[in-house]
PyMOL Python script that loads the backbone (N, CA, C, O; Angstrom):
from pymol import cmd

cmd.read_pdbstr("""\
ATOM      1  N   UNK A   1      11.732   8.773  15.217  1.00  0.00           N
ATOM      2  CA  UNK A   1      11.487   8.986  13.807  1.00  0.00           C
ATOM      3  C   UNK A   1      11.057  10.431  13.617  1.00  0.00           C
ATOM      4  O   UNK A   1      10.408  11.015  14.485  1.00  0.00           O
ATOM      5  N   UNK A   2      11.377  10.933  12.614  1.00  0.00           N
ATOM      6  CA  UNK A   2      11.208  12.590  12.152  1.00  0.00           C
ATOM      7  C   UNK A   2      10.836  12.348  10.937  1.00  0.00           C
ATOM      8  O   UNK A   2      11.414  11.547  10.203  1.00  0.00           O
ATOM      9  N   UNK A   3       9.537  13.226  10.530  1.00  0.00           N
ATOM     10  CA  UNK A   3       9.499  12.939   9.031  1.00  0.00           C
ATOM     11  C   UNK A   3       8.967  14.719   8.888  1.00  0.00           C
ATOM     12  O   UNK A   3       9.246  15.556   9.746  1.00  0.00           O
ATOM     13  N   UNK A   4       8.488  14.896   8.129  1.00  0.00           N
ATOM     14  CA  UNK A   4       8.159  16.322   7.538  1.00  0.00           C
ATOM     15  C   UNK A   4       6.431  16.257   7.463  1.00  0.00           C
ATOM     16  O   UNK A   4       5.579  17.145   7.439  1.00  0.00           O
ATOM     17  N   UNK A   5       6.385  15.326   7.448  1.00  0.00           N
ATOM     18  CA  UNK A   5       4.934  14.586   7.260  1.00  0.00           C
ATOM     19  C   UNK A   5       4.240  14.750   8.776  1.00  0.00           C
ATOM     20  O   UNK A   5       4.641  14.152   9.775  1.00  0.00           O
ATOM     21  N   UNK A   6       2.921  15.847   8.730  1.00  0.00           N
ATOM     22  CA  UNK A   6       2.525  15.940   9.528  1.00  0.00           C
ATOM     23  C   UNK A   6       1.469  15.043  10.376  1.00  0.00           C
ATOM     24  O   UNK A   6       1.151  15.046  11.565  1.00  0.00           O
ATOM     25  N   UNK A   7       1.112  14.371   9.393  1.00  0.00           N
ATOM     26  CA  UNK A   7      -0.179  13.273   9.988  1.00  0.00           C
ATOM     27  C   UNK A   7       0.147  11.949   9.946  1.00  0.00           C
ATOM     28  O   UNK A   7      -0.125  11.133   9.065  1.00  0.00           O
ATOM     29  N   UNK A   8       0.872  11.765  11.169  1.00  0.00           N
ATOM     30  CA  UNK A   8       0.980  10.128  11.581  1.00  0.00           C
ATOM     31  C   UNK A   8       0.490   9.709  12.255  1.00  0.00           C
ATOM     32  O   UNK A   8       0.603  10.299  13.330  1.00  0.00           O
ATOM     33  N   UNK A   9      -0.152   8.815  12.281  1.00  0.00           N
ATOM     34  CA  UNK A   9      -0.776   8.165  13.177  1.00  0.00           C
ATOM     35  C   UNK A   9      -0.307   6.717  13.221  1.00  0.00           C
ATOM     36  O   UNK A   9      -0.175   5.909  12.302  1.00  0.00           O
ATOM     37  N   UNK A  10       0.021   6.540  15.212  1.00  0.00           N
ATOM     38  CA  UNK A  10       0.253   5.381  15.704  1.00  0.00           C
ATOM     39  C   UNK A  10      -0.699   4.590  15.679  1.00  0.00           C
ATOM     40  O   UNK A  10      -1.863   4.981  15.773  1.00  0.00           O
ATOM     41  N   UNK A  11      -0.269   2.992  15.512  1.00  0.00           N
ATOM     42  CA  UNK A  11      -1.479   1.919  15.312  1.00  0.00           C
ATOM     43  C   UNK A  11      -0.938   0.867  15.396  1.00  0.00           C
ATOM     44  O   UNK A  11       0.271   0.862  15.628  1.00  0.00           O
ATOM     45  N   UNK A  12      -1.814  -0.651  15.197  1.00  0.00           N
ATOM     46  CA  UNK A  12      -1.630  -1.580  15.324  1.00  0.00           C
ATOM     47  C   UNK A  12      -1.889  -2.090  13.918  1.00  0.00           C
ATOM     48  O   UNK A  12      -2.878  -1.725  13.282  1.00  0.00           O
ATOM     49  N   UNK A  13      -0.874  -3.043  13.381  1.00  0.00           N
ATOM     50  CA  UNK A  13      -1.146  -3.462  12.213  1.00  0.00           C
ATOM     51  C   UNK A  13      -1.999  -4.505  12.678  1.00  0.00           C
ATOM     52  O   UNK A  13      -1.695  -5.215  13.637  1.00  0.00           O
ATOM     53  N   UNK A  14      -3.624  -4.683  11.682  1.00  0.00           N
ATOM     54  CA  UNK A  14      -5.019  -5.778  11.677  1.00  0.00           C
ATOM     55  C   UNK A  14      -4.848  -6.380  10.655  1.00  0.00           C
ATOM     56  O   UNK A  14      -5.853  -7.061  10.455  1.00  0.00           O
ATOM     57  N   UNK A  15      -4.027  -6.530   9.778  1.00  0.00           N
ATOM     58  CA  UNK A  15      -4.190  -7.401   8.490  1.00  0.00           C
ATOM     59  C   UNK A  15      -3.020  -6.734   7.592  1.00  0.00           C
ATOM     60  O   UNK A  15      -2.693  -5.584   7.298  1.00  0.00           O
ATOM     61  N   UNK A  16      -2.483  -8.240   7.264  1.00  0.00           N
ATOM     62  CA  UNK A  16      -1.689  -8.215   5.663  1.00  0.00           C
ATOM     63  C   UNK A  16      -1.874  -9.089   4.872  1.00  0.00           C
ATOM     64  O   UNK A  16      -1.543 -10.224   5.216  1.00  0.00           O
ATOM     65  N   UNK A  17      -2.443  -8.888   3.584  1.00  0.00           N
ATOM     66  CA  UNK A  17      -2.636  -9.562   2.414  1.00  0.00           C
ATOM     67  C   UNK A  17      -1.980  -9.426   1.442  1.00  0.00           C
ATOM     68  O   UNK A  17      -2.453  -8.810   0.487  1.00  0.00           O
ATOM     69  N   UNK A  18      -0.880  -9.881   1.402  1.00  0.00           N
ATOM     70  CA  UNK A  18       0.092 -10.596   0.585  1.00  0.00           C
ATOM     71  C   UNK A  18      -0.251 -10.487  -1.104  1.00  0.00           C
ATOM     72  O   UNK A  18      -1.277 -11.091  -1.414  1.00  0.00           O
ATOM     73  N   UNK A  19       0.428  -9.837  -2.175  1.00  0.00           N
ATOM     74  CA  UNK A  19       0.037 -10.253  -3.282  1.00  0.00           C
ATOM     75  C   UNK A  19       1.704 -10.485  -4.340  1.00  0.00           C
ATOM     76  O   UNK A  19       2.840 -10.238  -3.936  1.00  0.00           O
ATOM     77  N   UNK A  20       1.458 -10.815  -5.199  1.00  0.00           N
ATOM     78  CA  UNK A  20       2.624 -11.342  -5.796  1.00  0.00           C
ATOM     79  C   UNK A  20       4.370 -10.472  -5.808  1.00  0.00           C
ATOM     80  O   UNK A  20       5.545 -10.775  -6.017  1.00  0.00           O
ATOM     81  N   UNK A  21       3.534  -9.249  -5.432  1.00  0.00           N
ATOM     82  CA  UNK A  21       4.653  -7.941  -5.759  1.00  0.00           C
ATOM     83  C   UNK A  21       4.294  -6.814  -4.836  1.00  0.00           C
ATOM     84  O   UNK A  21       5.165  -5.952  -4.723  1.00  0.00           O
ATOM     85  N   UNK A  22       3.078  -6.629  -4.086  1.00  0.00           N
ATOM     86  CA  UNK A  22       2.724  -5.606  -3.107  1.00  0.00           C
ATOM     87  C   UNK A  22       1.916  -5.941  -2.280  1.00  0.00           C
ATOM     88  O   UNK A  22       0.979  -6.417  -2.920  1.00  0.00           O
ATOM     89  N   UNK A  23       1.591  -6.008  -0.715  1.00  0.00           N
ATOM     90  CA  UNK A  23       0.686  -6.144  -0.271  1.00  0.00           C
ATOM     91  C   UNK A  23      -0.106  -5.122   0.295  1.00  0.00           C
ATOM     92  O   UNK A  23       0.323  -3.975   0.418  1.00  0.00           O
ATOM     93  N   UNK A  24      -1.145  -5.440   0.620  1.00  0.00           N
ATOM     94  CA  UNK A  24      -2.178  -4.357   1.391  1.00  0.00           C
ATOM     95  C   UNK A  24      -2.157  -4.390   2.723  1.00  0.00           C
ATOM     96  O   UNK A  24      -2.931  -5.105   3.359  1.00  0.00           O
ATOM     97  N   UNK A  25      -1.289  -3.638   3.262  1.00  0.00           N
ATOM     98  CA  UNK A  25      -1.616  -3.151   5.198  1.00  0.00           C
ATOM     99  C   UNK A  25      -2.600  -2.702   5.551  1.00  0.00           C
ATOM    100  O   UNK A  25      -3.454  -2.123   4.879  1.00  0.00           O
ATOM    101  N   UNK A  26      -2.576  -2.949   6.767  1.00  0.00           N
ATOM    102  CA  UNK A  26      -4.288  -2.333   7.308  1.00  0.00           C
ATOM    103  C   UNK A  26      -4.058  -2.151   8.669  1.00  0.00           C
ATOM    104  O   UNK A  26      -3.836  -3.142   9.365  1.00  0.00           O
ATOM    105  N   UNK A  27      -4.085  -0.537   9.371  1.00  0.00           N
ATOM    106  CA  UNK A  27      -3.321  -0.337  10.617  1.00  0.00           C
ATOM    107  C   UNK A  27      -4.497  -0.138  11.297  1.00  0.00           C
ATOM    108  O   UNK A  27      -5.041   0.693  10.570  1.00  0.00           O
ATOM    109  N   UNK A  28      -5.238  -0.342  12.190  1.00  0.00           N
ATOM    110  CA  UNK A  28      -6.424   0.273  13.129  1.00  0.00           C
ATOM    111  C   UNK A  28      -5.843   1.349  14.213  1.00  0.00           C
ATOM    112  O   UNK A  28      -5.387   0.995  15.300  1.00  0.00           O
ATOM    113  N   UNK A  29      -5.924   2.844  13.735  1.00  0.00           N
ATOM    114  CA  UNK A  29      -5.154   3.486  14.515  1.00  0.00           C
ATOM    115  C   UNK A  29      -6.164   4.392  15.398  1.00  0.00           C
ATOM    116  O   UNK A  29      -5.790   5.501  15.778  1.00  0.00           O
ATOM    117  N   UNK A  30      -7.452   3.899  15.716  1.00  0.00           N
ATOM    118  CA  UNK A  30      -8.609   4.083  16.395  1.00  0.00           C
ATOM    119  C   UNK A  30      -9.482   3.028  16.316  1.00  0.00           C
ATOM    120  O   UNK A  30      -9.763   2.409  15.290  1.00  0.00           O
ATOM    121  N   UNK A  31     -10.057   2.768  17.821  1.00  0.00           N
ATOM    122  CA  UNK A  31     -11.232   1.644  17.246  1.00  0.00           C
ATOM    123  C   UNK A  31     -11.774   1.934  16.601  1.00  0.00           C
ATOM    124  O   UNK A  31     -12.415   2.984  16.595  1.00  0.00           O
ATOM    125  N   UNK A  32     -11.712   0.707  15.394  1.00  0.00           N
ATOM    126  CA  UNK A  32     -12.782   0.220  14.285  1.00  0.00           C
ATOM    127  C   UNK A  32     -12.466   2.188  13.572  1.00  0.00           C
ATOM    128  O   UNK A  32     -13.302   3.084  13.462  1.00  0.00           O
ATOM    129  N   UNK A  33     -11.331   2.207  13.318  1.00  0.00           N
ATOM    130  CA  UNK A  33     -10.575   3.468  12.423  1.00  0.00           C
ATOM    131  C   UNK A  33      -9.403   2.527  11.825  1.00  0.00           C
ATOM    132  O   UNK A  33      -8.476   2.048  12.478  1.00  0.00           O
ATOM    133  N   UNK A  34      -9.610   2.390  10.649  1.00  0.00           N
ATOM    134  CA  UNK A  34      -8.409   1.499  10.246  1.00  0.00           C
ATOM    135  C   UNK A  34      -7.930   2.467   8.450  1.00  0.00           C
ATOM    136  O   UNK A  34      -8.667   2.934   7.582  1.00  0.00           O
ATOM    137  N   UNK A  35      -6.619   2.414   8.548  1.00  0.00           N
ATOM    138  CA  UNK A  35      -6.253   2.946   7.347  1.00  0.00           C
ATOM    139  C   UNK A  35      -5.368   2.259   6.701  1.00  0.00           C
ATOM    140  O   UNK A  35      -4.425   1.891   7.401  1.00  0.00           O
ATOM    141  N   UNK A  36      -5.334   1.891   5.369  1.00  0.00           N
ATOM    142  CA  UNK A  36      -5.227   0.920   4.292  1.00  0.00           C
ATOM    143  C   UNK A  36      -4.155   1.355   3.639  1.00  0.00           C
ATOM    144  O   UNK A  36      -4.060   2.556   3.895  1.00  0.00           O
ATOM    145  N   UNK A  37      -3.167   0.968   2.823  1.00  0.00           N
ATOM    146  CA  UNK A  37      -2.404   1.137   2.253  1.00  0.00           C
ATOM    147  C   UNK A  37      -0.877  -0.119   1.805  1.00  0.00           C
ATOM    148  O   UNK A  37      -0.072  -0.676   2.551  1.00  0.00           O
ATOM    149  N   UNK A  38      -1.063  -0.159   0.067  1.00  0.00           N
ATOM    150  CA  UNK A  38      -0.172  -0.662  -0.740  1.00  0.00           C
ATOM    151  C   UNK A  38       1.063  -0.528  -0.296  1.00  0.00           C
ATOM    152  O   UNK A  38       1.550   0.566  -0.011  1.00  0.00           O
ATOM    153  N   UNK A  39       1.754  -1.790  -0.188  1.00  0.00           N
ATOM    154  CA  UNK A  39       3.511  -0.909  -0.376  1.00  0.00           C
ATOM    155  C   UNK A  39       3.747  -2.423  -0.556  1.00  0.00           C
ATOM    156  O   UNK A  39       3.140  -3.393  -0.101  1.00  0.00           O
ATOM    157  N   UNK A  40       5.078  -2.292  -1.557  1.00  0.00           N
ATOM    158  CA  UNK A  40       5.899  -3.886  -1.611  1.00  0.00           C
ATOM    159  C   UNK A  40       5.627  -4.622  -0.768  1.00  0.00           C
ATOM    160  O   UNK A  40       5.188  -4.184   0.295  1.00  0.00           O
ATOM    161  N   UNK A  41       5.832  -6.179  -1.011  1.00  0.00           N
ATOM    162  CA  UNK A  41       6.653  -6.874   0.197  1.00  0.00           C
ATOM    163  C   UNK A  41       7.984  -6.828   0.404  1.00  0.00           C
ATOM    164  O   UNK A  41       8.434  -7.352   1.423  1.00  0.00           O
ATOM    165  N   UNK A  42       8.788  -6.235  -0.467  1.00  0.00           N
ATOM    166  CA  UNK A  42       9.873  -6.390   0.143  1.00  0.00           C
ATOM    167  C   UNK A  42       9.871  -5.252   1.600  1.00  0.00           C
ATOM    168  O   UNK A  42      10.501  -5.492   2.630  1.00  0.00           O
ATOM    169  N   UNK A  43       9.116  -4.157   1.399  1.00  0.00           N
ATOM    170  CA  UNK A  43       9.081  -3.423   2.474  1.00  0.00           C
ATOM    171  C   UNK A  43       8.405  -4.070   3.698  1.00  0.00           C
ATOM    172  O   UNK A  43       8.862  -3.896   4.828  1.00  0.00           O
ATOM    173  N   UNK A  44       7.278  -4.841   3.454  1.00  0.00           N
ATOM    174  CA  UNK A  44       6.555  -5.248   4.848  1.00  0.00           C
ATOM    175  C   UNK A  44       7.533  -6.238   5.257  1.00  0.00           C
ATOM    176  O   UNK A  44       7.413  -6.515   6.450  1.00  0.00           O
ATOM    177  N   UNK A  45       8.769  -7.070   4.466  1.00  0.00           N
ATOM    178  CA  UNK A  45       9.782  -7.134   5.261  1.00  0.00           C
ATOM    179  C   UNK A  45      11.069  -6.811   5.927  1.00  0.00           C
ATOM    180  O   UNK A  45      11.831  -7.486   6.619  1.00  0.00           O
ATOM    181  N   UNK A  46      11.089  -5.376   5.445  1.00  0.00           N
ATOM    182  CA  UNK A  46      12.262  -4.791   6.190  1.00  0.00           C
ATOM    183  C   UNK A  46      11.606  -3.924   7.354  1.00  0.00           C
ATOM    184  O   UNK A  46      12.213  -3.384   8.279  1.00  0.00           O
ATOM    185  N   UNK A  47      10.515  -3.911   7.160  1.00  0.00           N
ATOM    186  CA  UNK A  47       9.804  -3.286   8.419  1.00  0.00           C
ATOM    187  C   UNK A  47       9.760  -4.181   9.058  1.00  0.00           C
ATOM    188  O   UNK A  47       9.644  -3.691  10.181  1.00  0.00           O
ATOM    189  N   UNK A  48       9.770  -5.241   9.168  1.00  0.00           N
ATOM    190  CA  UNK A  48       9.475  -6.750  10.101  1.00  0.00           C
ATOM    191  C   UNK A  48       7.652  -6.327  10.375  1.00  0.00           C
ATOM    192  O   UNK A  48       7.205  -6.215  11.517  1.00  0.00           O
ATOM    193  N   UNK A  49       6.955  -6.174   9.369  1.00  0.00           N
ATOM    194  CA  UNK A  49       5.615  -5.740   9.330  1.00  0.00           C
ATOM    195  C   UNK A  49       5.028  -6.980   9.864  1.00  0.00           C
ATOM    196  O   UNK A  49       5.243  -7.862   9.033  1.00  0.00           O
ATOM    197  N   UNK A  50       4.420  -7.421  10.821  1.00  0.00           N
ATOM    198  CA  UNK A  50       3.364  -8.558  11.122  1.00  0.00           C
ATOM    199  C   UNK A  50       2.122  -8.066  11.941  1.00  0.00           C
ATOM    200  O   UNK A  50       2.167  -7.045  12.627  1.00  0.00           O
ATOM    201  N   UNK A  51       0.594  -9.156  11.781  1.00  0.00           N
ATOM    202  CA  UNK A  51      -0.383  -8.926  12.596  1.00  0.00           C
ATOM    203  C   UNK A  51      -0.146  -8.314  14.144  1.00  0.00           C
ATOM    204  O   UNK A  51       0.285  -9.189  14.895  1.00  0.00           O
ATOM    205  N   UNK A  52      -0.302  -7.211  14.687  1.00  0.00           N
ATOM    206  CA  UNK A  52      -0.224  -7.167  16.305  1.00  0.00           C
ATOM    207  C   UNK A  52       0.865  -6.360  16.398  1.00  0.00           C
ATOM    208  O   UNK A  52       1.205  -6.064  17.543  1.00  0.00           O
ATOM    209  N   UNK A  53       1.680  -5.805  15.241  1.00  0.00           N
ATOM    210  CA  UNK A  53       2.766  -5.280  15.141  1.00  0.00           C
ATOM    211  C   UNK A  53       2.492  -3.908  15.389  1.00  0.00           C
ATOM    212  O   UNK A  53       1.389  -3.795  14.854  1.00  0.00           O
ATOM    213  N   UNK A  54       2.853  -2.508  15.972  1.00  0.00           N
ATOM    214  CA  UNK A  54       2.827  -1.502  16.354  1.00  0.00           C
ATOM    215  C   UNK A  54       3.502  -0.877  14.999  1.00  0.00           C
ATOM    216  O   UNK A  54       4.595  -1.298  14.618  1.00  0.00           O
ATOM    217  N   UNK A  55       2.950  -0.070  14.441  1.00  0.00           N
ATOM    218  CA  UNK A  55       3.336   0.789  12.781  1.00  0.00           C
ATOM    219  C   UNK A  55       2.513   2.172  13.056  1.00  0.00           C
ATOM    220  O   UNK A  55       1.625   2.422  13.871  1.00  0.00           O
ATOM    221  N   UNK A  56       3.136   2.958  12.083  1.00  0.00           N
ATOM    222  CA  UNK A  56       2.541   4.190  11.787  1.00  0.00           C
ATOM    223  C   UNK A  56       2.044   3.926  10.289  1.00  0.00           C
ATOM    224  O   UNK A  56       2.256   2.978   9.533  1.00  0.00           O
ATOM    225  N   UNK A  57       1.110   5.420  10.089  1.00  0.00           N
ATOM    226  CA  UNK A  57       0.437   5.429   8.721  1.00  0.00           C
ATOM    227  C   UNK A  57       0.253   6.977   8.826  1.00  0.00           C
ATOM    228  O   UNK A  57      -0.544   7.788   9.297  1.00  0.00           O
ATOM    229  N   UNK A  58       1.800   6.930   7.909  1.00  0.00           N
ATOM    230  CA  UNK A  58       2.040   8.909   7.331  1.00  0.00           C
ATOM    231  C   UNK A  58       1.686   8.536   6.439  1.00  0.00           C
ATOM    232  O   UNK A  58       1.834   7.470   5.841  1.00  0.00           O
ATOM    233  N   UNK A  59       0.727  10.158   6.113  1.00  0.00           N
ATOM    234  CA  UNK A  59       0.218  10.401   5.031  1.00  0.00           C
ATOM    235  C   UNK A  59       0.631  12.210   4.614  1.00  0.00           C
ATOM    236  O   UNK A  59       0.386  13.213   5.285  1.00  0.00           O
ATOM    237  N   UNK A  60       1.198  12.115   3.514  1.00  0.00           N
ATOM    238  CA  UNK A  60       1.354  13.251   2.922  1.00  0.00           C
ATOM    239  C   UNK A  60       0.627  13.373   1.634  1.00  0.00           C
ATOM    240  O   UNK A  60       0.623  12.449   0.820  1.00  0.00           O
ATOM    241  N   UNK A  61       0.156  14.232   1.481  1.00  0.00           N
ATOM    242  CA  UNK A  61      -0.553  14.479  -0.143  1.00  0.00           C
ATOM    243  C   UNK A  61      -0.767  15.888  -0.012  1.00  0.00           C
ATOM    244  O   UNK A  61      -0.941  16.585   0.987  1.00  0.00           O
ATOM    245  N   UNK A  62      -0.710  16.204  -1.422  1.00  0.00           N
ATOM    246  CA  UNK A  62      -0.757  17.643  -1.894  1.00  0.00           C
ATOM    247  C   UNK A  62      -1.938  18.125  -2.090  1.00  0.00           C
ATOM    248  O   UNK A  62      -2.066  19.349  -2.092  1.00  0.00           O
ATOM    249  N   UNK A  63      -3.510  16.949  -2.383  1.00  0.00           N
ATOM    250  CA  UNK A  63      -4.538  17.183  -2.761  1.00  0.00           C
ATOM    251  C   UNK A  63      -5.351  15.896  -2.029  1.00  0.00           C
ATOM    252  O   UNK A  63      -5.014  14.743  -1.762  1.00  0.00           O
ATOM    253  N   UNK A  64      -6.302  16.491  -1.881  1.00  0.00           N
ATOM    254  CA  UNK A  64      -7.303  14.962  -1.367  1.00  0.00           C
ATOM    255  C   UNK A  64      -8.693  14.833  -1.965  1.00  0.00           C
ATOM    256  O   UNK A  64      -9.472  15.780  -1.859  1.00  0.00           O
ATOM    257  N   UNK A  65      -9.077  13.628  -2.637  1.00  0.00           N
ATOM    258  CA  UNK A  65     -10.122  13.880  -3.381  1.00  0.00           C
ATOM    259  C   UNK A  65     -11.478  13.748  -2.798  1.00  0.00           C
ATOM    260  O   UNK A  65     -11.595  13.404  -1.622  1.00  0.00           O
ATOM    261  N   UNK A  66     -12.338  13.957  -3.413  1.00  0.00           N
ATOM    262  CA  UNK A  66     -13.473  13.731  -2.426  1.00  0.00           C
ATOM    263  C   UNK A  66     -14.697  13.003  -3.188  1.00  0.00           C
ATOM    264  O   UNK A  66     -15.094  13.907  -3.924  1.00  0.00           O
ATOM    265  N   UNK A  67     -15.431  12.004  -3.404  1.00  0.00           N
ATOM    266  CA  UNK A  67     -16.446  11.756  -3.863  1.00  0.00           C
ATOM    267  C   UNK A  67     -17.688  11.195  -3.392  1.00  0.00           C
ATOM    268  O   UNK A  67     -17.688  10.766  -2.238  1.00  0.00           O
ATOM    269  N   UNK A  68     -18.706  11.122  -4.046  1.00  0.00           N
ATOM    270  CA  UNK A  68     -20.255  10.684  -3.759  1.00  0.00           C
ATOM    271  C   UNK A  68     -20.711  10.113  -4.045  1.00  0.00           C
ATOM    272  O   UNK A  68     -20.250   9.913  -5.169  1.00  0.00           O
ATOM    273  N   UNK A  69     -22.003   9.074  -3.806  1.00  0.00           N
ATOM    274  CA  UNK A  69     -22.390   8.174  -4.502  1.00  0.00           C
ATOM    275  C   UNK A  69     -23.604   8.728  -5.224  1.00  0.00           C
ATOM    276  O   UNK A  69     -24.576   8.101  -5.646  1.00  0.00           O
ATOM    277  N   UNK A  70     -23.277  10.422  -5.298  1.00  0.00           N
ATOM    278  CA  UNK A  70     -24.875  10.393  -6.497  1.00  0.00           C
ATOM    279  C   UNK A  70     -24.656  10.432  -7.699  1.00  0.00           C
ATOM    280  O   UNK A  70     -25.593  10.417  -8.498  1.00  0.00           O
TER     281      UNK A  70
END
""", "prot")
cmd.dss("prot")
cmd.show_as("cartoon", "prot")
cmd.util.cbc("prot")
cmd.orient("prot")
């Protein structure tokens, strides 16, 4: 795989929660480092996305926000 996208990180998919039209992935790509992210189901099934499944989690963004709890 080649993407342009510099920050991928290899992982293990820990969870999919299913919702009517998108679910939420959850890759642990460091112990107890897990990164989250929306996408269809129709995609978590053309990925053949399941628990224990080996996935990446590219991330490209132009800006990253940052906030606090004061």
């Amino acid at each position: 795989m080649k993407l342009s996208a510099r920050n991928q990180l290899k992982g293990t998919v820990v969870a999919i929660d299913k919702g009517a039209v998108n679910s939420i992935v959850k890759i642990e790509v460091a112990p107890e480092v897990v990164i989250t992210s929306s996408i269809t189901n129709a995609s978590v099934e053309e990925l053949g996305l399941v628990e224990g499944a080996e996935a990446y989690a590219v991330i490209k963004a132009s800006s990253v926000l940052v906030g606090t709890d004061n």
